[in-house]
Structure formats: structure tokens, C-alpha cells
Residue frames as a rotation matrix with the C-alpha (Angstrom) as fourth column:
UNK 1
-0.418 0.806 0.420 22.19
-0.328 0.298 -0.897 206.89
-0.847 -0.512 0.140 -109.05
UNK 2
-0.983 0.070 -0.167 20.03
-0.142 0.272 0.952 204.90
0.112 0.960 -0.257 -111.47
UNK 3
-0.347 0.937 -0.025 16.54
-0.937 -0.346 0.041 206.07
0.030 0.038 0.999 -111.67
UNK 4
-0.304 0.599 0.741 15.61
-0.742 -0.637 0.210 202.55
0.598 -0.486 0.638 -112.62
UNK 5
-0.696 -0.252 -0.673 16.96
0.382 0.664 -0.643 200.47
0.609 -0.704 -0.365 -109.94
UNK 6
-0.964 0.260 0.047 15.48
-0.168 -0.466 -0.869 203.26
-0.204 -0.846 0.493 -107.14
UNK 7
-0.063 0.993 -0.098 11.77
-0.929 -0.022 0.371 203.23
0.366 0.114 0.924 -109.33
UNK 8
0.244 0.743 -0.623 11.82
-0.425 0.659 0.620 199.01
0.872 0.113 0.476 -108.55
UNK 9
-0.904 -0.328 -0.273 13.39
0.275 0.043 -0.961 199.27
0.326 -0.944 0.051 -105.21
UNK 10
-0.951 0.237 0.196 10.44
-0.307 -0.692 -0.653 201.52
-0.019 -0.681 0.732 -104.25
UNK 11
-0.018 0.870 -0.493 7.68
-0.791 0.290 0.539 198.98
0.612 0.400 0.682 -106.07
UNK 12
0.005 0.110 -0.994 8.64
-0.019 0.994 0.110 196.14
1.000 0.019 0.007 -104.73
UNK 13
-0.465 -0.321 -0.825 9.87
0.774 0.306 -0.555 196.63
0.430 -0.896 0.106 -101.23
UNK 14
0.838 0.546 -0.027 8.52
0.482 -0.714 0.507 198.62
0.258 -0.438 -0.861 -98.09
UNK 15
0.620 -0.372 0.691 10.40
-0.466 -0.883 -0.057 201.34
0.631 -0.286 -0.721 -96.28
UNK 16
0.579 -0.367 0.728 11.45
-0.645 0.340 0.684 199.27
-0.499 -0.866 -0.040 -93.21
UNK 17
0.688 -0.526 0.499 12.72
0.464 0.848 0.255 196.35
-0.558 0.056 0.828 -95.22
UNK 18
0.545 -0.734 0.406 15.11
0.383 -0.213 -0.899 198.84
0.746 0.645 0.165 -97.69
UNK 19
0.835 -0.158 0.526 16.30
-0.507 -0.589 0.629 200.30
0.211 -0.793 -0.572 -94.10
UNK 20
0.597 -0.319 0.736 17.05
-0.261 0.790 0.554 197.16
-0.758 -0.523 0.389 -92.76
UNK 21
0.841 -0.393 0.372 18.70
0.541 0.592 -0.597 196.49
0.015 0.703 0.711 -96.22
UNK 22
0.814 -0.276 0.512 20.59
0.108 -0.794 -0.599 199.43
0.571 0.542 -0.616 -95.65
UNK 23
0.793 -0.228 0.565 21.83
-0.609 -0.295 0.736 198.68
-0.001 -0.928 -0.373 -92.54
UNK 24
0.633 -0.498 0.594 23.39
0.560 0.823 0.094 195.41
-0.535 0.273 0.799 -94.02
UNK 25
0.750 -0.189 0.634 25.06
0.508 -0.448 -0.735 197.37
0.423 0.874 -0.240 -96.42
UNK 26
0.583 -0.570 0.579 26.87
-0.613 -0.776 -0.146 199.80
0.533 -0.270 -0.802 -94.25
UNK 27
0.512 -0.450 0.731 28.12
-0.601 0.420 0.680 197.01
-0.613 -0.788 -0.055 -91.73
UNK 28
0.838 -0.124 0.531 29.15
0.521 0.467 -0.714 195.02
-0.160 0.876 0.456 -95.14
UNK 29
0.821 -0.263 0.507 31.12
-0.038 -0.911 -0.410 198.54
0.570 0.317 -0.758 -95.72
UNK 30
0.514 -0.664 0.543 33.41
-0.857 -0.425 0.292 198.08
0.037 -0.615 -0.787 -92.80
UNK 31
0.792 -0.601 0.102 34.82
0.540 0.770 0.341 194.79
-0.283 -0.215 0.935 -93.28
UNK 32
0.646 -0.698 -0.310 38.19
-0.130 -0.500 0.856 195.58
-0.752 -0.513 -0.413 -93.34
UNK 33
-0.259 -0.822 0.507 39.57
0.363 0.404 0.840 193.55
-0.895 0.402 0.194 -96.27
UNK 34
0.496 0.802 0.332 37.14
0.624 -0.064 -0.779 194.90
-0.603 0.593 -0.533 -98.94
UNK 35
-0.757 -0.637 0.146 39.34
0.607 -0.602 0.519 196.55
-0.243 0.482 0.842 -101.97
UNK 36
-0.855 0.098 -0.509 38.19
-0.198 -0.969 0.146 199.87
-0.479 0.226 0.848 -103.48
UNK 37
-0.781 0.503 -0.371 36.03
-0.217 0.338 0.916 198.55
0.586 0.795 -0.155 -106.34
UNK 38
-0.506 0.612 -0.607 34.02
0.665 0.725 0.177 196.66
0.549 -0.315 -0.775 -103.90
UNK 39
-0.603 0.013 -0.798 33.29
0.704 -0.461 -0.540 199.47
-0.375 -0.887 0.269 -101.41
UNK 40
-0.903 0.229 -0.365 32.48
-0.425 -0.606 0.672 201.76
-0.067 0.762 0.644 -104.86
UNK 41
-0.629 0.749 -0.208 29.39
0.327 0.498 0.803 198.87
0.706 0.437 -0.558 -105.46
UNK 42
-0.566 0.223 -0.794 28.44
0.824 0.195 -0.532 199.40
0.037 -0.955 -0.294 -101.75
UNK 43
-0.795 0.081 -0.601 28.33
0.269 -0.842 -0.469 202.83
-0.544 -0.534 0.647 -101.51
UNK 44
-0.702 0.537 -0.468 26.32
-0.704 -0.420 0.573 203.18
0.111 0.732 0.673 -104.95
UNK 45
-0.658 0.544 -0.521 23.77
0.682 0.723 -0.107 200.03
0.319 -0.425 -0.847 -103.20
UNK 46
-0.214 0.445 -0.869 23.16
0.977 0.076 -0.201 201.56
-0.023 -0.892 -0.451 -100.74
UNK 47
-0.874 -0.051 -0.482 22.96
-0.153 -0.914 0.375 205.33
-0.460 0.402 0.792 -102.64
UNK 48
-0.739 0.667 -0.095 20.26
-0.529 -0.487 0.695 204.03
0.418 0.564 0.712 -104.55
UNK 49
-0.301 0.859 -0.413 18.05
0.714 0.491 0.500 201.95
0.632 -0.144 -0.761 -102.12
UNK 50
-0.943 -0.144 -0.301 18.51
0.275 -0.847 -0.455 205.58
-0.190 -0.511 0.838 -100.26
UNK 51
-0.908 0.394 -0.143 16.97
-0.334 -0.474 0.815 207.04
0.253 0.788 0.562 -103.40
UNK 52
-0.521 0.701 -0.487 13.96
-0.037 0.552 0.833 204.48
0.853 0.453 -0.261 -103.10
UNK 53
-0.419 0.350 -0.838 13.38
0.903 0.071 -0.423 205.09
-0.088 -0.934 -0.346 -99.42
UNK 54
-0.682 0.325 -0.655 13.02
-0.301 -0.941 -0.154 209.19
-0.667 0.092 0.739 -100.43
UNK 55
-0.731 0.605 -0.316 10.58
-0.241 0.204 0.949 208.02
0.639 0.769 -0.003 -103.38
UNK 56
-0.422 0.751 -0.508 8.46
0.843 0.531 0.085 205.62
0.333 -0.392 -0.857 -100.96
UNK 57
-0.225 0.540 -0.811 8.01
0.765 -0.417 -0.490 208.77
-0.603 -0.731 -0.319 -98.70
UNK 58
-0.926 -0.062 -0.373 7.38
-0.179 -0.797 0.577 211.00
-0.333 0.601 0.727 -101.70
UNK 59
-0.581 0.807 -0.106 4.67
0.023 0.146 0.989 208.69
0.814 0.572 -0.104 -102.55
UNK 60
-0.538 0.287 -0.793 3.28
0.815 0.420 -0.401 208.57
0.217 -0.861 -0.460 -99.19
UNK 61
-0.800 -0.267 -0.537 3.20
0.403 -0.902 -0.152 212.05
-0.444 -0.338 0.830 -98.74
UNK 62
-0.920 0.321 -0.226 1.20
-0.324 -0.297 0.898 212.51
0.221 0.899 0.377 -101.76
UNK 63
-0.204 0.884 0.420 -1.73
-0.759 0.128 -0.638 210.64
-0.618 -0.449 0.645 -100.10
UNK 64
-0.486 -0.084 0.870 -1.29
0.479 0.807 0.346 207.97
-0.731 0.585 -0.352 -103.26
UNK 65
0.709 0.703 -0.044 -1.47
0.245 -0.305 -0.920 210.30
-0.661 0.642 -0.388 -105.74
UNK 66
0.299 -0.864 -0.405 2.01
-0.944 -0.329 0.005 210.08
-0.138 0.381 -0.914 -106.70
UNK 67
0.977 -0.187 0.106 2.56
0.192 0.981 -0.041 206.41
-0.096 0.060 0.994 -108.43
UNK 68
0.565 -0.813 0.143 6.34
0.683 0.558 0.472 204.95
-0.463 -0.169 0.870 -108.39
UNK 69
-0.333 -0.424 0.842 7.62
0.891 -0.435 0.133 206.34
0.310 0.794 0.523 -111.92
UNK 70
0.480 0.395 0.783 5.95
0.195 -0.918 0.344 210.24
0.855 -0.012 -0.518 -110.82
UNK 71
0.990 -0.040 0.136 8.02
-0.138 -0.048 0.989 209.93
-0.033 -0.998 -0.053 -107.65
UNK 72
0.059 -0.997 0.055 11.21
0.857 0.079 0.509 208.88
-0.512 0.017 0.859 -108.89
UNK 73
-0.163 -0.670 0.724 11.30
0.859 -0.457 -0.229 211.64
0.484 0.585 0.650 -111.16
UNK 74
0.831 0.298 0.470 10.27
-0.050 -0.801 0.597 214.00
0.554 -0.519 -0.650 -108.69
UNK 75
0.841 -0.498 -0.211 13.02
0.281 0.068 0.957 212.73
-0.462 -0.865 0.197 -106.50
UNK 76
0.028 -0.843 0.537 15.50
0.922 0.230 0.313 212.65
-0.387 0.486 0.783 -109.44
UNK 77
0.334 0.277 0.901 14.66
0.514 -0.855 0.072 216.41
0.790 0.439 -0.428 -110.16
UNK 78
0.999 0.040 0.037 15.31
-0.020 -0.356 0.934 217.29
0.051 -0.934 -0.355 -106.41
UNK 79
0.393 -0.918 0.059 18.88
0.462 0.253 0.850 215.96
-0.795 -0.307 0.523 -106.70
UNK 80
-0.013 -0.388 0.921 19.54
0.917 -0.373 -0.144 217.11
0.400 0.843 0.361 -110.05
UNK 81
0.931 0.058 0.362 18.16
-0.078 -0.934 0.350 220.87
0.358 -0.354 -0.864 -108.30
UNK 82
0.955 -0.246 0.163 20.85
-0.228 -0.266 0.937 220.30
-0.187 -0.932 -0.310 -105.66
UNK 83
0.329 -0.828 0.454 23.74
0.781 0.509 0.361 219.40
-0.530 0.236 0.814 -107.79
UNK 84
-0.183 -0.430 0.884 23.53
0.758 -0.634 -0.152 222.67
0.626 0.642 0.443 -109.91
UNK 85
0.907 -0.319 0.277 23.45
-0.419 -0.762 0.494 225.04
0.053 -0.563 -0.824 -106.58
């Protein structure tokens, strides 16, 4: 994941439209002819416009007291937690 791809995924775009981006992404995923390498770009797309969808609702939550950059690293703390259990 790259902290900050997900921070200007989560400035620029809403929620619905990184879905909808997401959805492209996965149906992209299944062409059949697509070599390794390519599938590797996909997966790590569509890993961090994830990232930027959990941020948006991090900032939401917060009531907008949690700008972009205070949200990604909250989010990027959450995953880091969940990689060393």
C-alpha cells in the first residue's frame, strides 16, 4: 500500500465513485489473457483505492474532525496493528 496514493484517492474522489472504480478493476482482473505482472498492478489498484475508501469513512466518522493526512495515518496504523498480530 502507498499511504500517498490512498491520502489523494480519498481528497479527490467520493466513496461511490472509488467503488465504482473498484468494480472496474476487479472485472479488468478476470480477463483471461492478463500475465502475472499485470494482475500484480491490479490487485495493488485496487488495494489502495480500498485503503482510500476506509480513510473516506474514517473521516466521516469523525464528524470532520479527522482531515485526509490524520486519516490515512490512522488507517495506516490499523493495518500496520494487524500485520504484527
Amino acid at each position: 500500500m502507498k499511504l500517498p496514493l490512498i491520502k489523494t484517492l480519498s481528497e479527490r474522489f467520493d466513496e461511490d465513485y472509488l467503488l465504482e472504480t473498484i468494480e472496474v478493476l476487479e472485472a479488468l482482473a478476470e480477463v483471461p489473457t492478463l500475465k502475472d505482472k499485470e494482475l500484480e498492478v491490479i490487485g495493488e489498484l485496487i488495494s489502495n483505492t480500498l485503503g482510500a475508501v476506509e480513510v473516506i469513512g474514517i473521516m466521516r466518522d469523525s464528524n470532520g474532525k479527522k482531515n485526509a493526512k490524520e486519516a490515512s495515518s490512522e488507517f495506516m496504523k490499523r493495518v500496520m496493528g494487524s500485520i504484527d498480530q
